[in-house]
N, CA, C and O atoms as CSV, one atom per row, in Angstrom:
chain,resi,resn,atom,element,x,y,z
A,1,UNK,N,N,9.048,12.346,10.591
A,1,UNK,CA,C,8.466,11.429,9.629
A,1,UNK,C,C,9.406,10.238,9.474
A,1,UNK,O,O,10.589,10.507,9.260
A,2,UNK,N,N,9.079,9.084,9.545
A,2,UNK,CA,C,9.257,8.221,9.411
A,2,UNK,C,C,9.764,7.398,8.037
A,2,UNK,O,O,9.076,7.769,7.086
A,3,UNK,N,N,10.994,6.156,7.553
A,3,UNK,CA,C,10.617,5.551,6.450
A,3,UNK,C,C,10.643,4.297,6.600
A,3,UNK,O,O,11.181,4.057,7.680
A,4,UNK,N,N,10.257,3.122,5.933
A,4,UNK,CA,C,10.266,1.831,5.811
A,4,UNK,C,C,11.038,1.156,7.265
A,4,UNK,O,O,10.255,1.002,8.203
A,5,UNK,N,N,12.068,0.868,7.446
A,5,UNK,CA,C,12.134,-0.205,8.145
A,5,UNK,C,C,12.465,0.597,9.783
A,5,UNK,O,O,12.688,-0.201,10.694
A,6,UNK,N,N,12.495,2.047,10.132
A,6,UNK,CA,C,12.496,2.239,11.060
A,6,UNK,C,C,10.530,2.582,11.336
A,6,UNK,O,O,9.982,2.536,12.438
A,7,UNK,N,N,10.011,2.820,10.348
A,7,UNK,CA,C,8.653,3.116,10.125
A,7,UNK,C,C,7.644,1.904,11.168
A,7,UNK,O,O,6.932,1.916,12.172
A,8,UNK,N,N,8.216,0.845,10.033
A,8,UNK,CA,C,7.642,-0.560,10.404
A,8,UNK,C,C,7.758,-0.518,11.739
A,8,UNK,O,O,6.731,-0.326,12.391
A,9,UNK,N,N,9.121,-0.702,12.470
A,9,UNK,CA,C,9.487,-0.963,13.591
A,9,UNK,C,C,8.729,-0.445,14.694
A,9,UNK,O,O,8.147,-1.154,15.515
A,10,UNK,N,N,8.750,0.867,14.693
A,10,UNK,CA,C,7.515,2.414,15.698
A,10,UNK,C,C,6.050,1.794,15.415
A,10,UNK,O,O,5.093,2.066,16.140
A,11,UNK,N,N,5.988,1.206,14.647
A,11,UNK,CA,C,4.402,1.100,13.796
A,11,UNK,C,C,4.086,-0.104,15.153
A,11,UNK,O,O,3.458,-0.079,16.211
A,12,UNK,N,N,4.988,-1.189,14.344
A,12,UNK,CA,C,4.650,-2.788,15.103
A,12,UNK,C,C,4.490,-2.233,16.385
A,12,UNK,O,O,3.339,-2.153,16.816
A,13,UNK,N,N,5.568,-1.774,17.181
A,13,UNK,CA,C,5.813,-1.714,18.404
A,13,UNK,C,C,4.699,-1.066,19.399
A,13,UNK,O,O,4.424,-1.410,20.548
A,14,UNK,N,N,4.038,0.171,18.461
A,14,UNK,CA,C,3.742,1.079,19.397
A,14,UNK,C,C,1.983,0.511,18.746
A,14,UNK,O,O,1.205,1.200,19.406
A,15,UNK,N,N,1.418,-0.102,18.103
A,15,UNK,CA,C,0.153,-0.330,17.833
A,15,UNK,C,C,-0.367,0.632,16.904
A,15,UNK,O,O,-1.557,0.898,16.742
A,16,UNK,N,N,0.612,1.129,16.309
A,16,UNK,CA,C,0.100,1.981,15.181
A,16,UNK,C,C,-0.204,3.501,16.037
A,16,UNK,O,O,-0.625,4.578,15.615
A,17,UNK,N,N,0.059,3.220,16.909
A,17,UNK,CA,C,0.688,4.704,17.610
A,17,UNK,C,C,1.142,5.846,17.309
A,17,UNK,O,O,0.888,7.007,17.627
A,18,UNK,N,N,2.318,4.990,16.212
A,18,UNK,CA,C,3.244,5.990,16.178
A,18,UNK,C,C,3.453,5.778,14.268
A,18,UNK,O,O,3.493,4.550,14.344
A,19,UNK,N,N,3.548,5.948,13.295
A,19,UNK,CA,C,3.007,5.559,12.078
A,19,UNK,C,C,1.764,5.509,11.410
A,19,UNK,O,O,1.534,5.850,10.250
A,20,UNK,N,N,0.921,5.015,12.320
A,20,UNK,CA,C,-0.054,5.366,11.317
A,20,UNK,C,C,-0.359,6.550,10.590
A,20,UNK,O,O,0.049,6.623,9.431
A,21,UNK,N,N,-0.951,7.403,11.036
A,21,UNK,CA,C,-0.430,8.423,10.821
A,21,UNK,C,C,0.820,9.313,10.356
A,21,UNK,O,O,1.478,10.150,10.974
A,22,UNK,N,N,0.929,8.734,8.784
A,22,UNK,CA,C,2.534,8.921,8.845
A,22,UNK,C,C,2.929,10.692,8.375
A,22,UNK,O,O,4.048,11.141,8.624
A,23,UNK,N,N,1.873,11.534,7.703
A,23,UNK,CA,C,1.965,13.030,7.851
A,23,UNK,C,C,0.616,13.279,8.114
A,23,UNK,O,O,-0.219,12.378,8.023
A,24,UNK,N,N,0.347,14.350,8.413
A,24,UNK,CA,C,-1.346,14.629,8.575
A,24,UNK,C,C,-2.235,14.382,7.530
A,24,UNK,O,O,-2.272,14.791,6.370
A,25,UNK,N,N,-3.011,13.560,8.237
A,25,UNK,CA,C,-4.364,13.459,7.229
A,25,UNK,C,C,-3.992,12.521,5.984
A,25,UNK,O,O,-4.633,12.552,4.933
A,26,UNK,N,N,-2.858,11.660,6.217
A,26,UNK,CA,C,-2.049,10.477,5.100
A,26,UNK,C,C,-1.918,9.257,6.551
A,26,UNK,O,O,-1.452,9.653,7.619
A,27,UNK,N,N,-2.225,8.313,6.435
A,27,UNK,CA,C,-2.324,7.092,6.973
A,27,UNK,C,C,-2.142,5.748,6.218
A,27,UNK,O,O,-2.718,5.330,5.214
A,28,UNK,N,N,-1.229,5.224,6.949
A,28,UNK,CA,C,-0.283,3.857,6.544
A,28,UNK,C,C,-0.603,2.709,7.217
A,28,UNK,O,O,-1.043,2.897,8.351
A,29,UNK,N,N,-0.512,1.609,6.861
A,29,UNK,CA,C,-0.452,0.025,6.789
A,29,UNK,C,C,0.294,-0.299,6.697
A,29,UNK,O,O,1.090,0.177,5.887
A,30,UNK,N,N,0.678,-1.704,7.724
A,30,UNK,CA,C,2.338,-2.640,7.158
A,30,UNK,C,C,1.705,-3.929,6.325
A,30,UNK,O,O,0.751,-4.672,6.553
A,31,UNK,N,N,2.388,-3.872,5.574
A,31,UNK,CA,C,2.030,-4.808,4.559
A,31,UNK,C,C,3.124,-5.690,4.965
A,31,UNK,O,O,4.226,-5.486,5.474
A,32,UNK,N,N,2.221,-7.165,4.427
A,32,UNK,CA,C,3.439,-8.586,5.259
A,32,UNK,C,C,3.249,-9.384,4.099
A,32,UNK,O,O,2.367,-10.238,4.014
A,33,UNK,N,N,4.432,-8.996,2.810
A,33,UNK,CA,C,3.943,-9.710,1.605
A,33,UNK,C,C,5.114,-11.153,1.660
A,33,UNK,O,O,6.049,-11.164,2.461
A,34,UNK,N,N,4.863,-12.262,0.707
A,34,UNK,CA,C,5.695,-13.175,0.943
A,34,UNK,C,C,6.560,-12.589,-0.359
A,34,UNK,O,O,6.031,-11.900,-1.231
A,35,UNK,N,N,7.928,-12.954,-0.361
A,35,UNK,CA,C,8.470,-12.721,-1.253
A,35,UNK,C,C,8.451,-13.742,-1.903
A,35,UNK,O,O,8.251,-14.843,-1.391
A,36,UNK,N,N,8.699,-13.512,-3.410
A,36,UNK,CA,C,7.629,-14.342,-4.799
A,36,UNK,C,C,8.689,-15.070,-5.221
A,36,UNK,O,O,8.480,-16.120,-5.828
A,37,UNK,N,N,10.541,-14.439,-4.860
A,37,UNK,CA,C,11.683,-15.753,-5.255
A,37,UNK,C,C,11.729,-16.244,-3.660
A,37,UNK,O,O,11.278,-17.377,-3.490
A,38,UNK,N,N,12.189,-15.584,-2.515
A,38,UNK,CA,C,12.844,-15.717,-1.351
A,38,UNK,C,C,11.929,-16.670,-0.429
A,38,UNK,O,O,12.342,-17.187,0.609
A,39,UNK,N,N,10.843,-16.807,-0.861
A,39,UNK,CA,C,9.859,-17.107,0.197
A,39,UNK,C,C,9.613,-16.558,1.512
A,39,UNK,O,O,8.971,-17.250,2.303
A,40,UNK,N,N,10.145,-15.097,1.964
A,40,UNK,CA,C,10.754,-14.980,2.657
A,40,UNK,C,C,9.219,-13.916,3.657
A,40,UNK,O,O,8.375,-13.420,2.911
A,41,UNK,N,N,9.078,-13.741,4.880
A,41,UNK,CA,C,8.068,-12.359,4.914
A,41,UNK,C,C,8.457,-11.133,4.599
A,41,UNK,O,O,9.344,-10.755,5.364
A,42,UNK,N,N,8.216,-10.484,3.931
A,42,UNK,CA,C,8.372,-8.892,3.856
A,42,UNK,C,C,7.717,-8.045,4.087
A,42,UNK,O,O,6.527,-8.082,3.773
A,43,UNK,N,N,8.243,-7.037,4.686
A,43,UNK,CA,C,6.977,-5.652,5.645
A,43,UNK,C,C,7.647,-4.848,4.987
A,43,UNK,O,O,8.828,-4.780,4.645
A,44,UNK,N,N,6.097,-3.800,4.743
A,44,UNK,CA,C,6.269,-2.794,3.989
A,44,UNK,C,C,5.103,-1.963,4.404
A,44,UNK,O,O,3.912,-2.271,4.364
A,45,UNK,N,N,5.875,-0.417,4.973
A,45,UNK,CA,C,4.791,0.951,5.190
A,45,UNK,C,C,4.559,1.169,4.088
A,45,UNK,O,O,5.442,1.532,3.312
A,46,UNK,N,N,2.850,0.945,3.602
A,46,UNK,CA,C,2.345,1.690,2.532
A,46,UNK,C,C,1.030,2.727,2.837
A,46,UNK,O,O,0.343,2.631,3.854
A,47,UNK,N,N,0.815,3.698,1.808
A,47,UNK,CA,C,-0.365,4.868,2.416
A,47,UNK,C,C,-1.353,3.913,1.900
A,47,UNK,O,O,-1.101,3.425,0.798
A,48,UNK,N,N,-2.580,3.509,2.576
A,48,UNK,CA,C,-3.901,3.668,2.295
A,48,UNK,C,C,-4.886,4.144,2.663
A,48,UNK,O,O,-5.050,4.192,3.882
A,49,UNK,N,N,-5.687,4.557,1.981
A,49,UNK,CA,C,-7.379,4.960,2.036
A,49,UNK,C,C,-8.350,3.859,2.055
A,49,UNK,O,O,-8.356,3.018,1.155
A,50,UNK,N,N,-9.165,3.827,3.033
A,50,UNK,CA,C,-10.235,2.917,3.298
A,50,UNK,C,C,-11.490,3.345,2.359
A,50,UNK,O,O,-11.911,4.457,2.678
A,51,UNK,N,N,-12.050,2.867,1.502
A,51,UNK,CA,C,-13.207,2.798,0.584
A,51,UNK,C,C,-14.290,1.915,0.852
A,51,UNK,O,O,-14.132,0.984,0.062
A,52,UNK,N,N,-15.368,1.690,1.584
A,52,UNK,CA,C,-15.877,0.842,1.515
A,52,UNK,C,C,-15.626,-0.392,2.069
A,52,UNK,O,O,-15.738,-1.561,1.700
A,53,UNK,N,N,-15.267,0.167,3.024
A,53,UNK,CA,C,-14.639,-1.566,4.184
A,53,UNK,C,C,-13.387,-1.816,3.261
A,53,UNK,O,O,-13.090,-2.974,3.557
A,54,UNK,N,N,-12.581,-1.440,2.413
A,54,UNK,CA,C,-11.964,-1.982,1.531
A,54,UNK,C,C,-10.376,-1.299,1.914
A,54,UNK,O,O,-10.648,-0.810,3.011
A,55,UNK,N,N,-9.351,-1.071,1.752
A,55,UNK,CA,C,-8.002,-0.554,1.703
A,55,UNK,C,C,-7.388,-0.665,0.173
A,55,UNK,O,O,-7.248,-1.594,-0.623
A,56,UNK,N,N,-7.065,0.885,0.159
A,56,UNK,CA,C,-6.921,0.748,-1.619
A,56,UNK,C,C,-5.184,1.252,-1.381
A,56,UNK,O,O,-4.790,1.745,-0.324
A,57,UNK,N,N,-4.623,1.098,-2.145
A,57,UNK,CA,C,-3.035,1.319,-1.972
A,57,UNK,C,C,-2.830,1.206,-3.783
A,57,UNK,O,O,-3.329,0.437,-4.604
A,58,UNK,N,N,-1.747,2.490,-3.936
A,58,UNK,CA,C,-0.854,2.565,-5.268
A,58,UNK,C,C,0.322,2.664,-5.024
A,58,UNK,O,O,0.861,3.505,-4.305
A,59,UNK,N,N,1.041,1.382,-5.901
A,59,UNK,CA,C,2.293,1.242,-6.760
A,59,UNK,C,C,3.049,2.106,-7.286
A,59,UNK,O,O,3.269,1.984,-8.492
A,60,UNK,N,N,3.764,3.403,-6.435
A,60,UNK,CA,C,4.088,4.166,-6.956
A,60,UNK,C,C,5.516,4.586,-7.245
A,60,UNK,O,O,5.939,5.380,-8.084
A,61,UNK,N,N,6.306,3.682,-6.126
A,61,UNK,CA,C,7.510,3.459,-6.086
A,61,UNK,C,C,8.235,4.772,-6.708
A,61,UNK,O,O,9.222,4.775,-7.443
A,62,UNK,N,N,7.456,5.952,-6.204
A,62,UNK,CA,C,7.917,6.871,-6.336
A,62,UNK,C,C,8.144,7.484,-7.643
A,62,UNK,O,O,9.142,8.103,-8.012
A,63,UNK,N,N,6.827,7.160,-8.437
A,63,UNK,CA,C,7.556,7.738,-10.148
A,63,UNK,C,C,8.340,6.754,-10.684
A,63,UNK,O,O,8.399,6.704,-11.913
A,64,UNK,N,N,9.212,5.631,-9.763
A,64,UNK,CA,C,10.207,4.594,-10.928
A,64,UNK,C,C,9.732,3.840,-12.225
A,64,UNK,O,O,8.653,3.251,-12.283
A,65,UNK,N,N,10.428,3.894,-13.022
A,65,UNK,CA,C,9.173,3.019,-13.919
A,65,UNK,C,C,9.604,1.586,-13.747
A,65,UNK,O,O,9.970,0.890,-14.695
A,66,UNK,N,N,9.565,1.305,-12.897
A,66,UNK,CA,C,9.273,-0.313,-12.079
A,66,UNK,C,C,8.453,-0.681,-11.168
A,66,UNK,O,O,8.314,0.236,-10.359
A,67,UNK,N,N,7.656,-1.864,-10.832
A,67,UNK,CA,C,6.776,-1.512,-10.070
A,67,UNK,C,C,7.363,-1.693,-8.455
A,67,UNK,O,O,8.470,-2.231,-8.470
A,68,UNK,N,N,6.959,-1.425,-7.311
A,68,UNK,CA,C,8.154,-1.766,-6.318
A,68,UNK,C,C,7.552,-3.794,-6.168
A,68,UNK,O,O,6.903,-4.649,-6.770
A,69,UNK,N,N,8.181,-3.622,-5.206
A,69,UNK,CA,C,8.402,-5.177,-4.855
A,69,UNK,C,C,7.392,-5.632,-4.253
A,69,UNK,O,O,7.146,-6.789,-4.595
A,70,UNK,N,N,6.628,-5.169,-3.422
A,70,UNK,CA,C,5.962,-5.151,-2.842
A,70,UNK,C,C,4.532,-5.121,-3.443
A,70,UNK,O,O,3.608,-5.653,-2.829
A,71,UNK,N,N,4.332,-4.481,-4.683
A,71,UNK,CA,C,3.369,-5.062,-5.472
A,71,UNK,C,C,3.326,-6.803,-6.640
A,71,UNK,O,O,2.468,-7.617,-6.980
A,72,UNK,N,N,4.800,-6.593,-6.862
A,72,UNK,CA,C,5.260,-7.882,-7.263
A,72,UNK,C,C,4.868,-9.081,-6.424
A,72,UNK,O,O,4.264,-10.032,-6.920
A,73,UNK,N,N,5.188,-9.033,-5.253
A,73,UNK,CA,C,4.745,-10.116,-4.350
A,73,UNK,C,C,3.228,-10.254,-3.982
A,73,UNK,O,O,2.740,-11.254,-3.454
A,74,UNK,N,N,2.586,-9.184,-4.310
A,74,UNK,CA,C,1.066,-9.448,-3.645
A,74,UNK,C,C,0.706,-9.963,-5.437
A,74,UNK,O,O,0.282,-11.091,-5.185
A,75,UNK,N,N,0.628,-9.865,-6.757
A,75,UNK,CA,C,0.518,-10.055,-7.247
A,75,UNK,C,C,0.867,-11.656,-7.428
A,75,UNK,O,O,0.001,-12.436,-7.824
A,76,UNK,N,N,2.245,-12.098,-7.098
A,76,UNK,CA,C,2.406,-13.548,-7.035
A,76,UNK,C,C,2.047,-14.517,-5.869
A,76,UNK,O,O,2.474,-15.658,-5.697
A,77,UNK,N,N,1.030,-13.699,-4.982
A,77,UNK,CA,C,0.811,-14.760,-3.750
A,77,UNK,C,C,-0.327,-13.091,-2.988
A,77,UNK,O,O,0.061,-12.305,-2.124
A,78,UNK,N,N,-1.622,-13.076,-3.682
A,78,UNK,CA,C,-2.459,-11.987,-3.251
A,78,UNK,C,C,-3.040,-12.114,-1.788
A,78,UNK,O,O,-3.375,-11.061,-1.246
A,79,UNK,N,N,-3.190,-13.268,-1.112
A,79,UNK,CA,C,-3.296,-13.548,-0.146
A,79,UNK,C,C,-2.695,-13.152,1.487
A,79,UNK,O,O,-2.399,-14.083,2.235
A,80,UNK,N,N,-2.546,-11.681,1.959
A,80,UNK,CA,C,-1.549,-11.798,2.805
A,80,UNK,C,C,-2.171,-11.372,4.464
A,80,UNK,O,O,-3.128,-11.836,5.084
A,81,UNK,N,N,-1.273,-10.404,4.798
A,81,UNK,CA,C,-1.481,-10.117,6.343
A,81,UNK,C,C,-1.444,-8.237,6.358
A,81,UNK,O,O,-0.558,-7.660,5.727
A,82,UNK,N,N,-2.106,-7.740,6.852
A,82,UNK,CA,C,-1.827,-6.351,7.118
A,82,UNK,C,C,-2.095,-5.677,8.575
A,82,UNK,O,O,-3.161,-6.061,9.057
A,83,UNK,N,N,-1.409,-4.807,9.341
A,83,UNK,CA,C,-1.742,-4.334,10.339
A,83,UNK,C,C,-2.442,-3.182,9.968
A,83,UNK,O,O,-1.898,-2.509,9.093
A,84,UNK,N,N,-3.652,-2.731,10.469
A,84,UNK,CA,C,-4.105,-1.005,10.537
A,84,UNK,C,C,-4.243,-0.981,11.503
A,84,UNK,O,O,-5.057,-1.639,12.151
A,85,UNK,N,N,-3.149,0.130,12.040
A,85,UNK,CA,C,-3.137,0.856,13.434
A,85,UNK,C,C,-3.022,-0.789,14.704
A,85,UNK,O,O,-2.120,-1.626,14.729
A,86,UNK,N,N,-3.889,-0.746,15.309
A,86,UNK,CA,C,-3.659,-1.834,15.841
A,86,UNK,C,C,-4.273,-3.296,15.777
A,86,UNK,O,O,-4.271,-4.255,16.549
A,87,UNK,N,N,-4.657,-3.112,14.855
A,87,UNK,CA,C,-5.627,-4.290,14.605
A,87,UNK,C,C,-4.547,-4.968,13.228
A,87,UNK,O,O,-3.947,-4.364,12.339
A,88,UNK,N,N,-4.642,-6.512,13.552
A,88,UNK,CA,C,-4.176,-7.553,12.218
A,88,UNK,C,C,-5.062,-8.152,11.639
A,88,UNK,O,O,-6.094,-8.470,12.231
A,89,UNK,N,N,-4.902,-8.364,10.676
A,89,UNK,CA,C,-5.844,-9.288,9.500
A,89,UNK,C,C,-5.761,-9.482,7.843
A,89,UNK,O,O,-5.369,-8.647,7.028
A,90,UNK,N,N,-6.264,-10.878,7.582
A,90,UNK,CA,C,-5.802,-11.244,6.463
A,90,UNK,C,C,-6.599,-10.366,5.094
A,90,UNK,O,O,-7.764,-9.972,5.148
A,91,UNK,N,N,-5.824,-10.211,4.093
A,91,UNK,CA,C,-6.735,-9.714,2.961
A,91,UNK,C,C,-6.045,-10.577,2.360
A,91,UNK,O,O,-5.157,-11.350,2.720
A,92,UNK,N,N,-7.008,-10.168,0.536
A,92,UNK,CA,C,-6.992,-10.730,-0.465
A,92,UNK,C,C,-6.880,-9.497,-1.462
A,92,UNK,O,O,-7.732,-8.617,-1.343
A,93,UNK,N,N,-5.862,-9.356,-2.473
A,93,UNK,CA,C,-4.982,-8.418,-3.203
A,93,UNK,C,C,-5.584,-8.823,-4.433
A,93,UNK,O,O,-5.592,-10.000,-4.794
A,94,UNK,N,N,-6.288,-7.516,-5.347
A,94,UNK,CA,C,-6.367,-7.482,-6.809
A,94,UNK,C,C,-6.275,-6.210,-7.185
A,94,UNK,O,O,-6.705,-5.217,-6.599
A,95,UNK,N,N,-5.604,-6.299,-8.345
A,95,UNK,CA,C,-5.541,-5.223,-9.403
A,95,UNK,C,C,-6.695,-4.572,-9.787
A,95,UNK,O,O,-7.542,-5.198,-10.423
A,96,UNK,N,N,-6.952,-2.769,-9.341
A,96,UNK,CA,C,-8.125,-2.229,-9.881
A,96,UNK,C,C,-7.828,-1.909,-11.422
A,96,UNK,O,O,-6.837,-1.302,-11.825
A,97,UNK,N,N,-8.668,-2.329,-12.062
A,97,UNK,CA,C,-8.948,-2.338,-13.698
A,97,UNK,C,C,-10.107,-1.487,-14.160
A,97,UNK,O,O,-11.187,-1.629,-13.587
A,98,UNK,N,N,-9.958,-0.438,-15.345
A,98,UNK,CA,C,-11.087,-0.352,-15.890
A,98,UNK,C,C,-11.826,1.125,-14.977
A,98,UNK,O,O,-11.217,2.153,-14.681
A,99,UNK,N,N,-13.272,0.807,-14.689
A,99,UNK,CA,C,-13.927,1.611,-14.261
A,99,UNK,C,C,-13.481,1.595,-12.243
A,99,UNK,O,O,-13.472,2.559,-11.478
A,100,UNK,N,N,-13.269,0.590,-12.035
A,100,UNK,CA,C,-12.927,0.399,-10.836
A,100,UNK,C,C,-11.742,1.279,-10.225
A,100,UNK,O,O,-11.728,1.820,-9.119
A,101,UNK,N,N,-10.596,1.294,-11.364
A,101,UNK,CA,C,-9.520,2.110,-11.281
A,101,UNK,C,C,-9.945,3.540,-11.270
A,101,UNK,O,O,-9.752,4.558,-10.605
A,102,UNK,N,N,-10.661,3.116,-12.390
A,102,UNK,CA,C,-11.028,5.159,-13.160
A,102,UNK,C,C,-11.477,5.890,-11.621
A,102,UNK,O,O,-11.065,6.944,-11.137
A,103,UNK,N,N,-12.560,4.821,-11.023
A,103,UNK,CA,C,-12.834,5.392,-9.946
A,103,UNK,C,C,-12.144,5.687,-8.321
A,103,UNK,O,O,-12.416,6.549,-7.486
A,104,UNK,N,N,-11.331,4.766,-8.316
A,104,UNK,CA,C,-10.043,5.291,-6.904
A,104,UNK,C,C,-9.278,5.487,-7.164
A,104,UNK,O,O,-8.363,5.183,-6.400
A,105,UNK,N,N,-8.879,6.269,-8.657
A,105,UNK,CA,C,-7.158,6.237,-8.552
A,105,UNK,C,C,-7.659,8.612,-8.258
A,105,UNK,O,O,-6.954,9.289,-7.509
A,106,UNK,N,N,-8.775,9.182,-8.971
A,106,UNK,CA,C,-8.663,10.648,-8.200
A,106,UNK,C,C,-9.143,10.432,-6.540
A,106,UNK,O,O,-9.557,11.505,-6.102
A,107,UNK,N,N,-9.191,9.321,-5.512
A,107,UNK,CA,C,-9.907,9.479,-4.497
A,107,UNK,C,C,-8.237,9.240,-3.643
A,107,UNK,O,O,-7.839,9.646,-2.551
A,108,UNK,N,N,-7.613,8.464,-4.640
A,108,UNK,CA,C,-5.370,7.886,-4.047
A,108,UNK,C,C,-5.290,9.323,-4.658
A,108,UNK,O,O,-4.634,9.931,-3.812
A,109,UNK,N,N,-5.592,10.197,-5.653
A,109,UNK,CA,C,-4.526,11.648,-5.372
A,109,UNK,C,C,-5.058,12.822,-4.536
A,109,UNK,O,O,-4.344,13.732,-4.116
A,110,UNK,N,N,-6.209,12.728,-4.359
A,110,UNK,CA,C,-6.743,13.404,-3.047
A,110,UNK,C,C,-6.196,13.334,-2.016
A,110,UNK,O,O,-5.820,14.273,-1.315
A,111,UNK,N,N,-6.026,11.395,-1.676
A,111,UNK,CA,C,-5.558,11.399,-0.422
A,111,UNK,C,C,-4.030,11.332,-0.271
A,111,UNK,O,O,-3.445,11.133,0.794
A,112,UNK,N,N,-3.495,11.511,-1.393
A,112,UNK,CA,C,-1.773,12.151,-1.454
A,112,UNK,C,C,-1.721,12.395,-2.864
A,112,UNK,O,O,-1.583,11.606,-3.799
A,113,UNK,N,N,-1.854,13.602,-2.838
A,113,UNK,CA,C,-1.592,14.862,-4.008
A,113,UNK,C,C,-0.385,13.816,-4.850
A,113,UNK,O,O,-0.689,12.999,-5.719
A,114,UNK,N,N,0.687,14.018,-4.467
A,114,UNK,CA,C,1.786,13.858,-5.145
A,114,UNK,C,C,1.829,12.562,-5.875
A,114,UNK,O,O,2.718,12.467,-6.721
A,115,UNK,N,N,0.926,11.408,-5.683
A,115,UNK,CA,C,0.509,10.452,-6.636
A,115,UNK,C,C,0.627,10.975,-8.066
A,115,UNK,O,O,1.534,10.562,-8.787
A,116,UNK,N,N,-0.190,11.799,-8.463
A,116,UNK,CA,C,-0.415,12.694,-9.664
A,116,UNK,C,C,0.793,13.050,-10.195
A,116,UNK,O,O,0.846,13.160,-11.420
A,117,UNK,N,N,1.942,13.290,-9.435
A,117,UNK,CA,C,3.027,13.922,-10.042
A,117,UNK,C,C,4.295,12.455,-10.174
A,117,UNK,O,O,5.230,12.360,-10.969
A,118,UNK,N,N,3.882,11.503,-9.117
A,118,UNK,CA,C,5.050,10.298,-9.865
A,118,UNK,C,C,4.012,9.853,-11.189
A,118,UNK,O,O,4.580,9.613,-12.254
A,119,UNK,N,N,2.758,9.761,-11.144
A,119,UNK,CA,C,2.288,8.934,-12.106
A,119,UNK,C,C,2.439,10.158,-14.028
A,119,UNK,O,O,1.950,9.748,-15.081
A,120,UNK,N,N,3.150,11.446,-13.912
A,120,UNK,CA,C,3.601,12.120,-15.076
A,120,UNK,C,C,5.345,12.062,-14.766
A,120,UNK,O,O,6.012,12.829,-15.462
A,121,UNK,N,N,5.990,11.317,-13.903
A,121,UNK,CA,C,7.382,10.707,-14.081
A,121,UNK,C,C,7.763,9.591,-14.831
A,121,UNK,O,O,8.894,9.377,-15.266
A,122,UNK,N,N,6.190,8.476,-15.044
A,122,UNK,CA,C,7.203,7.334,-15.958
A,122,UNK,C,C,5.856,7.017,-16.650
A,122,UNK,O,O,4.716,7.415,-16.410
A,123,UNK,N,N,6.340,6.186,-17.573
A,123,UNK,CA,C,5.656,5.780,-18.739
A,123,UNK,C,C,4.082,4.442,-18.108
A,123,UNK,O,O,2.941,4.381,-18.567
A,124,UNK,N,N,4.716,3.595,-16.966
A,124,UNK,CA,C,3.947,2.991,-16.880
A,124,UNK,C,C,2.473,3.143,-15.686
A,124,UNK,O,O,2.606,4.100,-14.923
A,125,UNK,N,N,1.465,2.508,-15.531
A,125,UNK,CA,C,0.411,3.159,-15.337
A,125,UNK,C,C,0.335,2.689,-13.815
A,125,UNK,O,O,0.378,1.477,-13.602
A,126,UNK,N,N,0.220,3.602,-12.710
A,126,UNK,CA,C,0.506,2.724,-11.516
A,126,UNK,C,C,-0.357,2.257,-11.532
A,126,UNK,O,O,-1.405,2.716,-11.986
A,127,UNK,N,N,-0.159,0.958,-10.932
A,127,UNK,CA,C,-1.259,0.018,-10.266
A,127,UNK,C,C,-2.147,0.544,-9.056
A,127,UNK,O,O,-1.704,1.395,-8.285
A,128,UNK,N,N,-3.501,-0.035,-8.915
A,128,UNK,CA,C,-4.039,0.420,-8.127
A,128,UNK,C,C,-4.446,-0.344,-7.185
A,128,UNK,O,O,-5.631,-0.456,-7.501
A,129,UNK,N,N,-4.275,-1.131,-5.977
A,129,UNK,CA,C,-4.216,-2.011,-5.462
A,129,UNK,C,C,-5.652,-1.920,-4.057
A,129,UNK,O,O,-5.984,-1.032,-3.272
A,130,UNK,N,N,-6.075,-3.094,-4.280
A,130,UNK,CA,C,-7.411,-2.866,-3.455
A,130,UNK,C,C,-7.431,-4.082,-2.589
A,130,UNK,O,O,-7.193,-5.179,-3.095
A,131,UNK,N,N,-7.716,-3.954,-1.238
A,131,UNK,CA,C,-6.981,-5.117,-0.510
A,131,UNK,C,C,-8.824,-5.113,0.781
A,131,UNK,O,O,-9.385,-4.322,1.538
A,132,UNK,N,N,-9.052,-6.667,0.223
A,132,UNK,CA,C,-10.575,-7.000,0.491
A,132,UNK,C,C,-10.279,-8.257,1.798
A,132,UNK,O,O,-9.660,-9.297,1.571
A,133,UNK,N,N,-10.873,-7.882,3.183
A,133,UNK,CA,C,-10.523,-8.797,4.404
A,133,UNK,C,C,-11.150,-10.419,3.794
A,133,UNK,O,O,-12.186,-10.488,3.133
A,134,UNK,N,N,-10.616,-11.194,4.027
A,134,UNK,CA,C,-11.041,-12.536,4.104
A,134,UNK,C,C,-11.459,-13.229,5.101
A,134,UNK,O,O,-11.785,-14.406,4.941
């Protein structure tokens, strides 16, 4: 198993070859967010579930009660780039709210159990991130 920047690396290289699939039946995306001080690109292996032509991803930064960075930046510039498997393309990043949330955040602990257990580690509510092609 793979993490972040050797993740990315196997991912880019091999066409999602080798990452996507990052444990059985859990499948990942590189996220290419701009950074929101640095201006800088940033890649980031995150798990998503496809809903509806759609890619939904949570902020989970593991239980921290911070959100990671990587939601910070799609939040200050929602507009970005993502690879699945081998295919690239642009989305557009918003916050699921409300009934929208209510409804993919049990379909994100299905598709990794352990969501459920960072989101009773900290006080704040993960984000639920839904990423729509442009």
């Amino acid at each position: 198993m793979l993490f972040q920047q050797a993740h990315i690396e196997a991912y880019e290289s091999s066409d999602g070859k080798i990452g996507h699939e990052w444990m059985e039946g859990v499948y990942t995306l590189v996220l290419h967010t701009v950074g929101r001080t640095s201006g800088a690109v940033r890649k980031f292996a995150v798990i998503y579930r496809e809903v509806d032509g759609r890619y939904v991803l949570v902020a989970s930064r593991g239980g921290m009660d911070t959100h990671p960075n990587w939601y910070l930046n799609l939040v200050a510039q929602p507009e970005v780039q993502v690879q699945v498997a081998a295919e690239k393309f642009t989305v557009r990043a918003h916050t699921a709210e409300g009934p929208e949330r209510a409804a993919l955040w049990p379909l994100m602990v299905e598709t990794f159990p352990t969501y459920a257990e960072y989101q009773q580690m900290t006080s704040r509510v993960l984000p639920v991130v839904v990423l729509t092609r442009v």
